[in-house]
C-alpha positions as CSV (number, residue, x, y, z in Angstrom):
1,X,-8.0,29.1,22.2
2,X,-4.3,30.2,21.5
3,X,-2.5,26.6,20.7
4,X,0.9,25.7,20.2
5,X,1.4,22.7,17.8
6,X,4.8,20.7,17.7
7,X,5.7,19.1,14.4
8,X,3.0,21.2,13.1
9,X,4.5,20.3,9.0
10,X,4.3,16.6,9.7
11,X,1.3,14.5,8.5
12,X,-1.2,15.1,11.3
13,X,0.6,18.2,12.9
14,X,-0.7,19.9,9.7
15,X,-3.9,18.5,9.2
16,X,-4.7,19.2,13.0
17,X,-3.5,22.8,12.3
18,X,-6.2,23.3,9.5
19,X,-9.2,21.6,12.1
20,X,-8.3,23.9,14.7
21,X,-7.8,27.2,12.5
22,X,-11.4,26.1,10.9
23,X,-12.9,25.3,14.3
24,X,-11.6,29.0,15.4
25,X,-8.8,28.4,17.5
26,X,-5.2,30.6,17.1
27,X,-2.3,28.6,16.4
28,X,1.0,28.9,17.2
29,X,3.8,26.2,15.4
30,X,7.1,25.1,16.4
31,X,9.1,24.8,13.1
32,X,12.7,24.4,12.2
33,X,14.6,26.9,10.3
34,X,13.8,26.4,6.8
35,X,11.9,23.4,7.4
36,X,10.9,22.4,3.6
37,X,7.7,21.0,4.4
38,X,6.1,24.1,6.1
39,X,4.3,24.5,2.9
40,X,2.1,22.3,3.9
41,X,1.0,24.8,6.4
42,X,0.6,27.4,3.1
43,X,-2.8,29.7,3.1
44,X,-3.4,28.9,7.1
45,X,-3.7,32.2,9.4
46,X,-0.6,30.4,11.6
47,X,2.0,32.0,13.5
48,X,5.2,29.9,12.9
49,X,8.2,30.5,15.9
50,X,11.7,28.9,14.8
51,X,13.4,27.2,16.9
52,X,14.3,23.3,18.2
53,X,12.6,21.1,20.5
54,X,16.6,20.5,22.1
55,X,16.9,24.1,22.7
56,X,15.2,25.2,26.0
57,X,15.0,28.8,25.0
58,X,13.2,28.0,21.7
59,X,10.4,26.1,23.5
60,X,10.1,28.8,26.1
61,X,9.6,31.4,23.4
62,X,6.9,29.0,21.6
63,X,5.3,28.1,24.7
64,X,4.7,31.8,26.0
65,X,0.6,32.9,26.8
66,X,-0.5,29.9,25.1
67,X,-4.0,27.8,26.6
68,X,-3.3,24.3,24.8
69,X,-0.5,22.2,23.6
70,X,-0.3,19.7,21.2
71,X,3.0,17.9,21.5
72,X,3.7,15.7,18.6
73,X,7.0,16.9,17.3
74,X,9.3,13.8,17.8
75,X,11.9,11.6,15.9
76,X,10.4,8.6,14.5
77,X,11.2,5.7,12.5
78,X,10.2,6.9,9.4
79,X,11.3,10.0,9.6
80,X,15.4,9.5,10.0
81,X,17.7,8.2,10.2
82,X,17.9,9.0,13.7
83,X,21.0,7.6,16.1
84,X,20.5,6.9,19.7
85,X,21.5,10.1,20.7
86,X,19.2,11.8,18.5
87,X,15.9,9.6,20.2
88,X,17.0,11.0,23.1
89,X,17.5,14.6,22.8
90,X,14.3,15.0,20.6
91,X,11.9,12.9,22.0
92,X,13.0,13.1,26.4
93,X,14.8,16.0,26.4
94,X,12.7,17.6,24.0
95,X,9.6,16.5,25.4
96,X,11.3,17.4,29.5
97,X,12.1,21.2,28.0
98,X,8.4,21.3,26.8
99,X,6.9,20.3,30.0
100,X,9.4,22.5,32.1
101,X,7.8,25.7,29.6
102,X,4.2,24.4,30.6
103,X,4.8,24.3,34.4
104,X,6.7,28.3,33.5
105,X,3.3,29.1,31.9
106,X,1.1,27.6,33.8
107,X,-1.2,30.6,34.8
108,X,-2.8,30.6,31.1
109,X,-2.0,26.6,30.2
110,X,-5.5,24.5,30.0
111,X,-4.1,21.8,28.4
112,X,-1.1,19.7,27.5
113,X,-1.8,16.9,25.1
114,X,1.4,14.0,24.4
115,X,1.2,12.3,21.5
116,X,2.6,8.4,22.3
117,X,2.4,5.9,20.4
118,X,0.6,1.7,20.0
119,X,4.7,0.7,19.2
120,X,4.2,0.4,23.3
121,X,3.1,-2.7,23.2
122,X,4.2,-5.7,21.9
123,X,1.4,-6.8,19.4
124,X,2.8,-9.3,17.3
125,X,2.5,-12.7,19.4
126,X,2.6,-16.2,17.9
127,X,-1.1,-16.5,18.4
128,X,-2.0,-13.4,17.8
129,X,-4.1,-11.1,20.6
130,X,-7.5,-12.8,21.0
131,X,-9.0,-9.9,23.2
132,X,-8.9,-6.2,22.6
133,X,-5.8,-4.2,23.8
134,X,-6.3,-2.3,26.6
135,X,-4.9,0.8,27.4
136,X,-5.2,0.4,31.1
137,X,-4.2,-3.8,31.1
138,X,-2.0,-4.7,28.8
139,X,1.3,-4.9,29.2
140,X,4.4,-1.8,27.7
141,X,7.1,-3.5,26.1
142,X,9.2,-1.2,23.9
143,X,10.6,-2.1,21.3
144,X,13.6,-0.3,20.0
145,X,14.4,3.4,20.9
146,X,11.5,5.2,19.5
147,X,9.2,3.4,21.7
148,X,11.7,3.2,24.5
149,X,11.6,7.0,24.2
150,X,7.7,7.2,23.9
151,X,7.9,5.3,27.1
152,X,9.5,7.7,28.5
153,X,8.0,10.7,27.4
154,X,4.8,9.6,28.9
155,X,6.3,8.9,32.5
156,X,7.6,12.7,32.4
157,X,4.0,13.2,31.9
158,X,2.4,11.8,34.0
159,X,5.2,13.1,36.8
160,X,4.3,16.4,35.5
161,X,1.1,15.7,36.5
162,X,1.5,14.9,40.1
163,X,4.5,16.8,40.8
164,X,2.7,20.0,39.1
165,X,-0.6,19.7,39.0
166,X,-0.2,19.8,34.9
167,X,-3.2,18.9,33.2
168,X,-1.8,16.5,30.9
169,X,-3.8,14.1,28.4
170,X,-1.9,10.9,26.7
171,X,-3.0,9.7,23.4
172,X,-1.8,6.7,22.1
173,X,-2.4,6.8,18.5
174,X,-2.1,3.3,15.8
175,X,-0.9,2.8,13.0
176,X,-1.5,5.9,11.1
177,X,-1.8,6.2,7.4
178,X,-3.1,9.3,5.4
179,X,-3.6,10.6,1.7
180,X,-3.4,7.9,-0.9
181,X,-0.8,5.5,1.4
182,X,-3.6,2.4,2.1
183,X,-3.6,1.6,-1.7
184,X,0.1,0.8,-1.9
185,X,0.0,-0.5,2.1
186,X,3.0,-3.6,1.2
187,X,0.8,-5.7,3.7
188,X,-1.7,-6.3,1.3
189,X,0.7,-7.2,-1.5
190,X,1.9,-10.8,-2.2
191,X,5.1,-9.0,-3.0
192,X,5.6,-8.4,0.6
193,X,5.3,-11.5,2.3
194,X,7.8,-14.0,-0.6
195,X,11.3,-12.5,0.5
196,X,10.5,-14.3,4.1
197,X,9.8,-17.6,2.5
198,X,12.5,-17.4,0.0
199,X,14.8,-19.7,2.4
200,X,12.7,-21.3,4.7
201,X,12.7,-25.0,4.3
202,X,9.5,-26.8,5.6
203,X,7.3,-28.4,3.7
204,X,4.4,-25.9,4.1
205,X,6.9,-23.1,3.5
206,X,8.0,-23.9,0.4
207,X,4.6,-24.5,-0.8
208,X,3.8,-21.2,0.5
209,X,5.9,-19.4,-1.4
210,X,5.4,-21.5,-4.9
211,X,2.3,-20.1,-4.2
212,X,3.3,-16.9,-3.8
213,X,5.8,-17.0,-6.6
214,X,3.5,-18.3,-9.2
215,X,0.9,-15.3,-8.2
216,X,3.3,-12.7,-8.7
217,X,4.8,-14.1,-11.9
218,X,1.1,-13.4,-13.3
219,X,0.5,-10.3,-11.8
220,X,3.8,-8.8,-9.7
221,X,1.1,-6.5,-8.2
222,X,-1.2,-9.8,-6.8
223,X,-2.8,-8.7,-3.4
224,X,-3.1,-11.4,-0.8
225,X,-5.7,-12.0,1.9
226,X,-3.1,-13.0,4.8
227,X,-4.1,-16.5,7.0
228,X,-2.3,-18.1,10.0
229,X,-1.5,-21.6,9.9
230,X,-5.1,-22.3,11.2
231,X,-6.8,-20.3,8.6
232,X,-7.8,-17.3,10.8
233,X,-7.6,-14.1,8.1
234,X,-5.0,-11.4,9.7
235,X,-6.9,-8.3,11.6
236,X,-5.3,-5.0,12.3
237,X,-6.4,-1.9,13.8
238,X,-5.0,1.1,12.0
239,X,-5.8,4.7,12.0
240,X,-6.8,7.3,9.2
241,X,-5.1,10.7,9.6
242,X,-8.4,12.4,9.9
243,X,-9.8,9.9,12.9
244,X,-6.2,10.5,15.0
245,X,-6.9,14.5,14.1
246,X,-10.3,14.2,15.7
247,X,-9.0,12.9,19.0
248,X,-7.6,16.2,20.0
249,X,-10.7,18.7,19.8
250,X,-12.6,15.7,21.3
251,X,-10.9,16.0,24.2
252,X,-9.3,19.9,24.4
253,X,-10.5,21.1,27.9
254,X,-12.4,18.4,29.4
255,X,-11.8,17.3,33.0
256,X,-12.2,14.5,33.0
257,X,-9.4,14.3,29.4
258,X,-6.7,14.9,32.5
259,X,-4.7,12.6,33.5
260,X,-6.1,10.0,31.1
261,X,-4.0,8.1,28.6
262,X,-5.9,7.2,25.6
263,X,-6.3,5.3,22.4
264,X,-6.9,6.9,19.0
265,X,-7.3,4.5,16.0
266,X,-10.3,3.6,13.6
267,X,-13.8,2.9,14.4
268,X,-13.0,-1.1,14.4
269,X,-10.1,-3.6,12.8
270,X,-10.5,-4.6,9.3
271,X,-9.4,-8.4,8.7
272,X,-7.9,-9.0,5.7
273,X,-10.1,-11.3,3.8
274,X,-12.6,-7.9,4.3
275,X,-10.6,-5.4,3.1
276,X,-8.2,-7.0,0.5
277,X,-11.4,-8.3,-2.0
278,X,-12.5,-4.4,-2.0
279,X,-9.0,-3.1,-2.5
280,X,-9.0,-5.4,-5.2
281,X,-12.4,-4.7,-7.0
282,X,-11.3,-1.3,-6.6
283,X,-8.0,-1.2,-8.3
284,X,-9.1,-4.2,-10.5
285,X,-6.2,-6.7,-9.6
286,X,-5.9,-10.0,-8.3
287,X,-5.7,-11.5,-5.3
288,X,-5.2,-15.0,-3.4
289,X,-6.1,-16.6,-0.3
290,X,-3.1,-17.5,1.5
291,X,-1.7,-19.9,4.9
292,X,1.3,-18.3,6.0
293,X,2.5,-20.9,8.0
294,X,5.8,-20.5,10.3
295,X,5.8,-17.2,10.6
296,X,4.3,-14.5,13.3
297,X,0.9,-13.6,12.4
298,X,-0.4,-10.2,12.6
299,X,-4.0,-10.2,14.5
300,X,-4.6,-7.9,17.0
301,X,-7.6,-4.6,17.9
302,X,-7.7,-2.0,20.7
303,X,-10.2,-1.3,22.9
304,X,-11.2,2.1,22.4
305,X,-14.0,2.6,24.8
306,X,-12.0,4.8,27.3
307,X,-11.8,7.3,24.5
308,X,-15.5,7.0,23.2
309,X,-16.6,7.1,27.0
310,X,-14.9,9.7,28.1
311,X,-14.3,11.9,25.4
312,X,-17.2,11.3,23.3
313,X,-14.6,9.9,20.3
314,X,-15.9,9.2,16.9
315,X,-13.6,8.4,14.5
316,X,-15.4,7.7,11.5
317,X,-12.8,6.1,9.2
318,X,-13.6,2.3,8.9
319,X,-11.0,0.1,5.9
320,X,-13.9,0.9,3.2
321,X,-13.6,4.5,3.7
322,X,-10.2,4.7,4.1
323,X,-9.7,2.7,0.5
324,X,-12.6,5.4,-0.8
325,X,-10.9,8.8,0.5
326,X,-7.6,7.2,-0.6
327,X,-8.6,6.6,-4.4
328,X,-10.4,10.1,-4.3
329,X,-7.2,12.0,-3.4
330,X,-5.5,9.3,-6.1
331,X,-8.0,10.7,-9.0
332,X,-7.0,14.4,-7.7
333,X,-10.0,15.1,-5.8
């Protein structure tokens, strides 16, 4: 199937490339002129079209005779700076001129996939989430202009859907981390959590953070398994490149993918006091056990049985694996 990628150089732009080209499909990528990272795209039978997602002739050009497209080309926080202005242009307009070239090629388009985004919802409650996030139920509250703009993105979608007939899929992906990131994730370091308490001045604060202090001064690289003021460990759901990768051939060309809006993330959570002793016994530090009282605590998981359902999803990439793949690509593997 002839597919156009956007942000085909970024971290799962590329790796999706390579699964598709292995899987037999012909790619097409949008790519900025001289875009340094497009040798991550090196050895791949790709044909690469320069050109901007702000430029409405550019994504016409990229989006001509194609079957599927894979949309993830957008500014993001870690990827700027980006102003205002630039949210905007890249990730609406951007996103409008790339739906606009679908509906002009819509005789040979199967498929038009929108990569969003869990920063959609507002996850970080003071009690944490007790029941899984639903795609469907809970609540979109943006935060800041790259989710604003995700927001966004997916109501032109899904006008372009009833207005065009386009068959459009939504994926909301987690978290994502790839390559060796998870092993130097600041969320499992003590490190992280001290600057917080340095000026906080209740009683159970400051003994959190002697606590904190008189880890690090052993070890500045102490890992901590992360509690709420009632003792309940933190629990995250995240996403391994590979497992957000997997979302898209999962679903490429199934009916009943249209329309839908999905979430992609790992096989389950991971709590900390699960993942932090392996990290450790892995990298052969230390770690503590930790209340981290006044303060927001980080415990939510998705629901992700839309995606398995539906689209037969099975990512595969639980904390343990993730800390194994990691420290394999660490050692040069």
């Amino acid at each position: 199937m002839k597919t156009l990628i956007t942000g085909i150089t970024g971290r799962i732009g590329s790796q999706l490339a390579r699964a598709l080209v292995e899987a037999g499909h012909d790619i097409r990528g949008l790519v900025w002129p001289q875009d340094p990272t497009v040798e991550r795209l090196a050895g791949l039978p790709i044909e690469l079209v320069e050109g901007s997602l702000i430029n409405a002739d550019d994504v016409h050009k990229a989006m001509a005779g194609v079957e599927a497209v894979c949309h993830l080309g957008a500014a993001f926080q870690a990827g700027g700076p980006f102003t205002n202005d630039d949210y905007m242009e890249i990730n609406v307009k951007g996103t409008f001129h790339m739906l606009e070239a679908a509906v002009a090629n819509r005789a040979s388009l199967r498929h038009f996939f929108f990569a969003s985004s869990d920063a959609l919802y507002d996850k970080y409650l003071p009690d944490g989430i007790p029941d899984p996030i639903r795609e469907d139920e809970f609540p979109l509250q943006p935060g800041g202009m790259y989710a604003l703009t995700k927001l966004l993105g997916e109501d032109l979608c899904r006008g372009y859907l009833r207005n065009h007939r386009l068959p459009v899929t939504i994926f909301r992906f987690a978290m994502t981390l790839g390559g060796t990131e998870i092993l130097t994730w600041p969320q499992f370091y003590a490190a992280h959590y001290a600057p917080a308490y340095a000026n906080k001045t209740s009683p159970g604060a400051k003994a959190v953070y002697a606590q904190l202090q008189a880890a690090l001064a052993e070890n500045p690289k102490t890992l901590i398994i992360a509690r709420d003021a009632n003792g309940r460990a933190y629990k995250k759901h995240i996403a391994y490149a590979d497992d957000i990768v997997a979302g898209f051939p999962a679903a490429l060309g199934k009916p009943q993918a249209v329309g839908g809006t999905f979430q992609l993330a790992a096989p389950a959570p991971f709590a900390w006091d699960e993942a932090v002793p392996y990290l450790a016994g892995k990298l052969n530090l230390p770690y503590i056990d930790v209340r981290l009282v006044d303060a927001t605590p980080t415990f939510y998981e998705f629901d992700l049985a839309a995606s398995r359902e539906k689209l037969g999803y099975a990512p595969q990439y639980h904390i343990q694996r993730m800390i194994d793949a990691a420290l394999y690509q660490s050692q040069g593997g």
